[in-house]
N, C-alpha and C positions, 0 to 999 in steps of 0.2 A: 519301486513302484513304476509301471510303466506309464509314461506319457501321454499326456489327458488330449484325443484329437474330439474336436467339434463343439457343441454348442454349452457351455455351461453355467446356468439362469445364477446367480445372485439373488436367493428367495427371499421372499419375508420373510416376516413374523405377521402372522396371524393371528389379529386383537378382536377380543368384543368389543362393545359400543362404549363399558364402562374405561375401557386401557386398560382391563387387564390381558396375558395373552389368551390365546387358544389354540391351546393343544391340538385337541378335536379334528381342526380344520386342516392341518398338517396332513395328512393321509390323503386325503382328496386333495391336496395340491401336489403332492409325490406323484399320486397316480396319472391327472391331469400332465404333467410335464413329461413323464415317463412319456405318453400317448403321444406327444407331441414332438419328442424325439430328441429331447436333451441326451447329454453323456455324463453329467455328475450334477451335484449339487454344490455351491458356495454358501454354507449358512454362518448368520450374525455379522454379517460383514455392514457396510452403508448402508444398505439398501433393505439387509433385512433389520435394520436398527439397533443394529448391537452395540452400539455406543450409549442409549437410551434404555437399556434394561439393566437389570441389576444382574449380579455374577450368577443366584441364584436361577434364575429367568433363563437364563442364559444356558447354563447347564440344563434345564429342564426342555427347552427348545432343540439343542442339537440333541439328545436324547432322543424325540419324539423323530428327528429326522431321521440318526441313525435307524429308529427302527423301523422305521414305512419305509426305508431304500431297500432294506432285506437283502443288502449286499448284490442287489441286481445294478447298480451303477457309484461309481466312488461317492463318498460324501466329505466336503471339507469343511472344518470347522477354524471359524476366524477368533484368533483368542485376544488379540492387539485390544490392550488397556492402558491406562497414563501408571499404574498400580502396577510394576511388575511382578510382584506377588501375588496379583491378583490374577494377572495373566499366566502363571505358572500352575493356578489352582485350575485354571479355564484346559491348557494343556495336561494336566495330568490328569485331568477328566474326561479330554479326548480321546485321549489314547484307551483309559479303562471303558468306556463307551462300546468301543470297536470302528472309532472314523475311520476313516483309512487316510486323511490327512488332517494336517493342519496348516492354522497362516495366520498371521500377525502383522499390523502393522507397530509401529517403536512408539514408546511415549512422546507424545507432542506435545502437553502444556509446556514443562519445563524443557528448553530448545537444545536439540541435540548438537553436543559442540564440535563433533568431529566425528569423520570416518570410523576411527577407534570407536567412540565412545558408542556409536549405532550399533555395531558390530558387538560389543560389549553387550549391552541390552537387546540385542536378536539372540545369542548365545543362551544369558542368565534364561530366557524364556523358551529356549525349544530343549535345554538341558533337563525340565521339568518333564517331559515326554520324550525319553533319547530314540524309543524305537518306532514313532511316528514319524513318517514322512514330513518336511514341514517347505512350505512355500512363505518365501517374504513377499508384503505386500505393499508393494511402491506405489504411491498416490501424494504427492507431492501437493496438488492444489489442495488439499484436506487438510493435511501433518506439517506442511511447511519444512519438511525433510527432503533437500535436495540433495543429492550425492550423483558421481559417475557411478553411474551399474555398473562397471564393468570392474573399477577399481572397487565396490562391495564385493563384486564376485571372486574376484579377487584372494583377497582377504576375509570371508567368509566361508572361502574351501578349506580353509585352514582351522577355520575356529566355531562353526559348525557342521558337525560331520550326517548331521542326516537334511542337510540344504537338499531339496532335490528340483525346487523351481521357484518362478516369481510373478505375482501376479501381477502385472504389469498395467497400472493404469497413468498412463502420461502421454500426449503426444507426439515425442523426440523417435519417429523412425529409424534415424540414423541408429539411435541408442538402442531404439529395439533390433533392431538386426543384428547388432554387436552383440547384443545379449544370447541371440539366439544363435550364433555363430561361435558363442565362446567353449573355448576347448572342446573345441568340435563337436558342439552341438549337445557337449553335457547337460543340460541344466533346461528342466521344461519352464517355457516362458508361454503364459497364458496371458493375451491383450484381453484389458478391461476398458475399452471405448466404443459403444456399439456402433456408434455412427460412422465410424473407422475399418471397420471390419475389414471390407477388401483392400485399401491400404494394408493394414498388416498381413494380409493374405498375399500379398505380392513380393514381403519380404522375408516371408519364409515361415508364418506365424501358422498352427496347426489348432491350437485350441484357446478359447475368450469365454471371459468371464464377464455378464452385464446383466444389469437389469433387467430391461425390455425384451432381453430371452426368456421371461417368464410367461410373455402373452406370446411373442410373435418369432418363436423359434421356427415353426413353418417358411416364413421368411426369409432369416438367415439360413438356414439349412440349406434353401436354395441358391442362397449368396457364395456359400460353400461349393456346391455340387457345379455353379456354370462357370466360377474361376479353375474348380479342377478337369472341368473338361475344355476347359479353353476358350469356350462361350464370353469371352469378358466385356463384349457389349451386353449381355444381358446380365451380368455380373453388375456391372458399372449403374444400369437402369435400376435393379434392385435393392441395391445401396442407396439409390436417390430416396427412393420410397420410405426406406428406412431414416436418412435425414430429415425426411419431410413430417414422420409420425414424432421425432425426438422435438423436431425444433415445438412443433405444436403444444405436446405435452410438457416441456418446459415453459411455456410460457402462461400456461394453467397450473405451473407447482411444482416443477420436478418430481423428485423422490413419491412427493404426497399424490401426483396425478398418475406415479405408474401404479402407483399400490390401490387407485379408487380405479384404473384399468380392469384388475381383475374382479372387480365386480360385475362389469359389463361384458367379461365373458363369462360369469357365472361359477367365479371361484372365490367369494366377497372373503378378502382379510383385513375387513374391516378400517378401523382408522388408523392414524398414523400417530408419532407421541412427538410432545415437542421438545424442544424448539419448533418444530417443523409441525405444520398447520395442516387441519385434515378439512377437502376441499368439501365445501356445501354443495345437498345435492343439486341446486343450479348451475353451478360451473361444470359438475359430473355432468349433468344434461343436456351443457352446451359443449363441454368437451367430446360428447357421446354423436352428437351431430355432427363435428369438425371429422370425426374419425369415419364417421358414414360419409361424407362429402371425399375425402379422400382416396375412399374405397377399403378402407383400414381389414374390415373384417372379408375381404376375401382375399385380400394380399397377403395380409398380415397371419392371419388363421387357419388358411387351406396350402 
């Protein structure tokens, strides 16, 4: 599989009002991101609530993806469960799909005791799909799975043989530049911090995986285009921008305030399931001002 360069949105899942999903809406959110200039999709990951649905759900979901991508852009499916069996069912459903990847993070309720033992449980679950591509998915504040990348990488060349990247969401630069430097650049490393973006872009990073690329990939794309042409004061300016729309909409809900985002540009995937709390439309309204006071929809959109 070659190497995923540029913007790649972490979608939803698109619910009705009752919480159940919808399908439906899938289509027109493929089509919307395509227009907007993403390079793959990351589905059931955080963001699109794959923790929150059930295995069935789940399979019916990246189904719907694979088939509105129609192979015009990768599609990656996140199968990471606390159930390794059940994440083995999620992977060998991927693969009969036709995703073109997959990703996982390791079970986290019961705590992983060692290098070995992750390694161990990355293996049992991408062996369920040998001929899919599969990306590990390091997110540490989530899992409470710390380890050196570089020592998984390691020992993960050995004892999974279709490793082919990682999707990197933590803020250790250092670490990620090692990752991305290892054996010479084998192993595609996709940053997951959007706020981070030209940081990782400085240390050698090509392709990210986040959220807020689902409304405001116009944006990053240009974060992209004036660090590669050298522009990095206006790189640097447009990353602000970008911290100033994260820090806001975190403080309205996270996860819950990017997903009532796309409403207000006219791509509604509905509520969100809990734990996680779907924001009333007065916070949407006031949220909806803050991002007008900012300038959000001509920065952010165009």
């Amino acid at each position: 599989m070659k190497k995923i360069k540029g913007i790649i949105p972490a979608v939803f899942t698109p619910m009705k009002e009752d919480g159940s999903i919808y399908l439906d809406q899938i289509p027109k959110l493929v089509e919307q991101l395509i227009i907007d200039g993403v390079s793959a999709f990351y589905v059931c990951g955080s963001t699109g609530e794959g923790f929150s649905l059930t295995t069935e759900e789940r399979m019916e979901v990246a189904k719907r993806y694979v088939e509105s991508a129609k192979k015009r852009l990768p599609v990656i499916i996140n199968v990471g469960h606390n159930s390794i069996k059940e994440a083995q069912k999620l992977s060998e459903h991927a693969q009969k799909i036709g995703a073109d990847a997959f990703s996982a993070v390791p079970p986290s309720y019961f705590p992983i005791s060692s290098l070995e033992n992750l390694v161990e449980c990355v293996s049992e679950i991408t062996a369920a799909a040998p001929k899919l591509p599969f990306y590990y998915y390091h997110i540490p504040r989530l899992t409470s799975v710390e380890v050196d990348m570089i020592k998984f990488l390691n020992l993960a060349e050995e004892n999974i043989p279709n490793l082919v990247g990682v999707k990197y969401s933590d803020f250790k630069l250092f670490e990620l530049q090692s990752c991305l430097e290892f054996d010479n650049g084998k192993y595609d490393i996709l940053f997951g911090s959007d706020e981070m973006l030209l940081s990782a872009l400085s240390v050698g990073v090509k392709g990210a995986v986040g959220s807020t690329y689902n409304y405001a990939t116009p944006l990053y794309n240009k974060i992209i285009q004036s660090f590669a042409s050298g522009d990095i004061s206006k790189a640097r300016e447009l990353q602000s921008l970008s911290v100033e729309m994260v820090k806001l909409q975190y403080k309205h809900g996270g996860i819950a305030a990017f997903k009532a985002t796309m409403k207000l540009i006219g791509v509604d995937c509905g509520p969100i399931r809990l734990p996680l709390q779907t924001l009333n439309q007065e916070t949407i309204e006031k949220m909806d001002d803050e991002l007008k006071e900012v300038g959000f929809y001509d920065w952010g959109r165009n």
